[in-house]
C-alpha positions in Angstrom: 77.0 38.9 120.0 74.9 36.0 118.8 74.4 34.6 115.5 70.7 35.5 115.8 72.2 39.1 115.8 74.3 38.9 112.2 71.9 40.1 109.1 70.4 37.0 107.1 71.7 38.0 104.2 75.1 37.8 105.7 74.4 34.1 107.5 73.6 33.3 104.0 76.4 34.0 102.5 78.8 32.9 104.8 77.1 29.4 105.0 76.9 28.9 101.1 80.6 29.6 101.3 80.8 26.4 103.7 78.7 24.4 101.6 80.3 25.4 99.4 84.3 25.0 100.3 82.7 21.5 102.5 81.7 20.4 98.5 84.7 21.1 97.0 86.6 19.1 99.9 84.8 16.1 99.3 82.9 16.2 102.7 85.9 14.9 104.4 86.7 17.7 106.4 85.3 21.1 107.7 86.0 23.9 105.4 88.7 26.3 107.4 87.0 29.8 108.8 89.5 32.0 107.0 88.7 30.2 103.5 85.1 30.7 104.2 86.0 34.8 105.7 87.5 35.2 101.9 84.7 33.3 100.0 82.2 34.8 102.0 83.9 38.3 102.3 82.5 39.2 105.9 83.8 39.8 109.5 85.8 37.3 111.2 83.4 37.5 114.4 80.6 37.0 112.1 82.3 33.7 110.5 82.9 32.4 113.7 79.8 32.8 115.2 78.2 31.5 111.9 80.8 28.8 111.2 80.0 27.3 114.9 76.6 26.8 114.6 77.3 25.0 110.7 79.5 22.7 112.8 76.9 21.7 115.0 74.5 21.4 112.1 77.2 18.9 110.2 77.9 16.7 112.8 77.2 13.2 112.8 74.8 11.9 114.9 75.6 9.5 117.7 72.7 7.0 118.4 70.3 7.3 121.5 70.2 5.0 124.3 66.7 4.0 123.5 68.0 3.4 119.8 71.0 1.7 121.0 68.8 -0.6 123.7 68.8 -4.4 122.3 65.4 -5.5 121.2 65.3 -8.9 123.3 66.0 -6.9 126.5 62.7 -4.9 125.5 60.8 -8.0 125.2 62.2 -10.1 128.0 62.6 -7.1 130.3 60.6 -8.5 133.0 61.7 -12.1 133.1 65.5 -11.0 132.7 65.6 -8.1 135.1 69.6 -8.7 136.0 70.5 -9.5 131.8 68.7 -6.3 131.8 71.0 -4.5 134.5 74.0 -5.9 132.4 72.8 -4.5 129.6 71.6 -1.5 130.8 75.6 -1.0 132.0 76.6 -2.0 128.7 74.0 0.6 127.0 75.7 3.9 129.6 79.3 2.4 129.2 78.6 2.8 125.4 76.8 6.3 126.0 79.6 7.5 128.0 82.4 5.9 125.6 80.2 8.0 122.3 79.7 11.0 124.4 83.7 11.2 125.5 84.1 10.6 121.4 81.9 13.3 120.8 83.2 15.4 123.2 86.9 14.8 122.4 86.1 15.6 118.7 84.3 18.9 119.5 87.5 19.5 121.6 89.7 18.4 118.8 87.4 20.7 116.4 87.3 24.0 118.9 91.5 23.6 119.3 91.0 23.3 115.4 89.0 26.1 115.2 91.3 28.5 117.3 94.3 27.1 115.6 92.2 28.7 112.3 91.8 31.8 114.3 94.7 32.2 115.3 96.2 32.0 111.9 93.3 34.1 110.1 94.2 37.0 112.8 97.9 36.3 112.0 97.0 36.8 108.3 94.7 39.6 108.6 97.6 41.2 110.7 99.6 40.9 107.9 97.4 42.4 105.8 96.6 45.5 108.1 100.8 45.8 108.3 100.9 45.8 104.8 98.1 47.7 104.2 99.0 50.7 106.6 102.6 50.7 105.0 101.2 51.1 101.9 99.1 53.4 103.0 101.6 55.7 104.7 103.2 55.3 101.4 100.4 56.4 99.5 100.7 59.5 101.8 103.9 60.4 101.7 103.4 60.2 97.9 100.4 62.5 98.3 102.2 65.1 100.1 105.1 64.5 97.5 102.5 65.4 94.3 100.9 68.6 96.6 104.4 70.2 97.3 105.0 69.1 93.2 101.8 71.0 92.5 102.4 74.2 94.7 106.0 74.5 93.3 103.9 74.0 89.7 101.5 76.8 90.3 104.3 79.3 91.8 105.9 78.6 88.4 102.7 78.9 86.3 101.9 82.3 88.9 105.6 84.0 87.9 105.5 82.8 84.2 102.2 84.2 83.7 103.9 87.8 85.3 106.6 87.6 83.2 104.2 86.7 80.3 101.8 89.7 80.8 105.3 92.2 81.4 106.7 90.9 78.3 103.5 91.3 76.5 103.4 95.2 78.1 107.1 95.8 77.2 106.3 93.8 73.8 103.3 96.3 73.2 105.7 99.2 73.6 108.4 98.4 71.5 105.3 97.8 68.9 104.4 101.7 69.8 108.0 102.7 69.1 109.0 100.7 66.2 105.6 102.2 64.7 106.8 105.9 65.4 111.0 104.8 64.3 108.9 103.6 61.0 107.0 106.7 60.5 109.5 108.8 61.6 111.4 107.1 59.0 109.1 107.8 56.4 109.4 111.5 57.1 113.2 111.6 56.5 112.9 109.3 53.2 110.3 111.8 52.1 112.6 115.2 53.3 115.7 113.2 51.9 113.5 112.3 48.6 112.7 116.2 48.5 116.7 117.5 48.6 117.7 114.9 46.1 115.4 116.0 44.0 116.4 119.8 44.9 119.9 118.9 44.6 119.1 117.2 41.3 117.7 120.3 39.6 120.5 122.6 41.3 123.3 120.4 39.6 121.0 119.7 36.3 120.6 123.9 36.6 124.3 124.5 37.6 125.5 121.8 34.6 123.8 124.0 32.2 124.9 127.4 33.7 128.3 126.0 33.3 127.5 124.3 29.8 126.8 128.0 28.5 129.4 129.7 30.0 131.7 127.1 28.6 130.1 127.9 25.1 131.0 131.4 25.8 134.1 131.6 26.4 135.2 128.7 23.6 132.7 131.6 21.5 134.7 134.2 22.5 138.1 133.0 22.8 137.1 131.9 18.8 136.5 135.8 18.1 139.4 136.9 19.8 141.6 134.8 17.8 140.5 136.0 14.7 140.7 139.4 16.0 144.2 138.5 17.0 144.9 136.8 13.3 143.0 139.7 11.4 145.2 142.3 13.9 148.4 140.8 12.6 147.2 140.7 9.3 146.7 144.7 9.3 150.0 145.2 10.6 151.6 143.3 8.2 149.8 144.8 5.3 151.0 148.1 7.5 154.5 147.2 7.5 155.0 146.4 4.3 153.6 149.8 3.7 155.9 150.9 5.5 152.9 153.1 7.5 154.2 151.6 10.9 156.8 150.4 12.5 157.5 146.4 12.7 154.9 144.7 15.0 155.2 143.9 18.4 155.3 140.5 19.8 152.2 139.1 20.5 149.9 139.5 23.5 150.1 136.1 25.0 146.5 134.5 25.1 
């Protein structure tokens, strides 16, 4: 893959996040590729793919041979053909000498760059450790919280069968306690009726017995004067000497 290949919008972002990182460093040193991965929040390949390119772009550039050729061996080129062989030597030592520069700092900056790599992969294996534990954990957690939820239902399942029994059995001893109170009702009213029966039989048995009592004190009265006018006569009798003397008296 290219950097031509990566979306613009994500170029963009991951070079703003080296401008931006490169600011905040003072321009001293290039911003490191998992700092701009985090501010950027892309793909690692992307970043480096990106991130190579901004290197190229920021570095500084070394002066051209033409640049670097001295103005008097320009204007006295023909005259001084050997000054200009020296120089001309001079001019390709100093090539060589900034192009080994260059290239030992583009060496220095790719071992830099793989060093970053090589520590942002450590890192995001880290992460992907951490983030499968936790993720496992998360599971087991889930499978925890079904097991919780199926023991929960089987309980809700039994209590709602027990609920609709009790309701059933509650129903029937409603039915029954109805009947017990009407049933009840029935003897109050029969046992109502025979107190009152037995009421007016003892109310009519009292007053039997109050008359019968009246009676006999009524006729026991009468006898006694019978008795008393009986002795009388025979003592009038006997002192008439009609009779003989009384008897002794009946006993009451």
């Amino acid at each position: 893959m290219a950097s031509d290949d990566i979306a613009a919008d994500i170029v963009r972002r991951i070079t703003d996040a080296a401008d931006q990182l490169f600011d905040e460093g003072g321009k001293s040193t290039f911003p490191n590729v998992d700092a701009v991965r985090r501010r950027a929040h892309a793909n690692m390949n992307h970043v480096t793919l990106v991130m190579r390119t901004w290197r190229e772009q920021h570095q500084p550039h070394s002066p051209s041979a033409d640049e670097a050729l001295p103005d008097a061996l320009r204007q006295q080129s023909d005259a001084l053909l050997g000054s200009f062989w020296r120089a001309a030597r001079a001019i390709a030592r100093a090539d060589l000498e900034i192009a080994l520069t260059a290239w030992n700092a583009e060496k220095a900056e790719q071992e830099e760059l793989r060093s970053q790599l090589a520590a942002a992969f450590d890192a995001q294996s880290v992460e992907l450790h951490q983030a499968t534990a936790s993720r496992a954990k998360i599971h087991e957690e889930l499978i925890a919280l079904a097991a919780a939820k199926n023991a929960l239902e089987h309980r809700v399942i039994h209590a709602e069968a027990e609920s609709t029994a009790n309701a059933r059995a509650l129903g029937q001893a409603q039915s029954e306690i109805t009947e017990l109170h009407k049933l009840l009702g029935a003897v109050q009213s029969a046992s109502d009726h025979l107190g009152r029966q037995l009421y007016e039989q003892e109310t009519r048995h009292t007053a039997i017995a109050e008359r019968n009592l009246a009676e006999q004190t009524r006729y026991a009265e009468q006898l006694g004067q019978a008795r008393q006018e009986a002795t009388e006569l025979r003592a009038r009798l006997s002192e008439a000497s009609l009779l003989p003397p009384p008897a002794r008296p009946l006993a009451a």
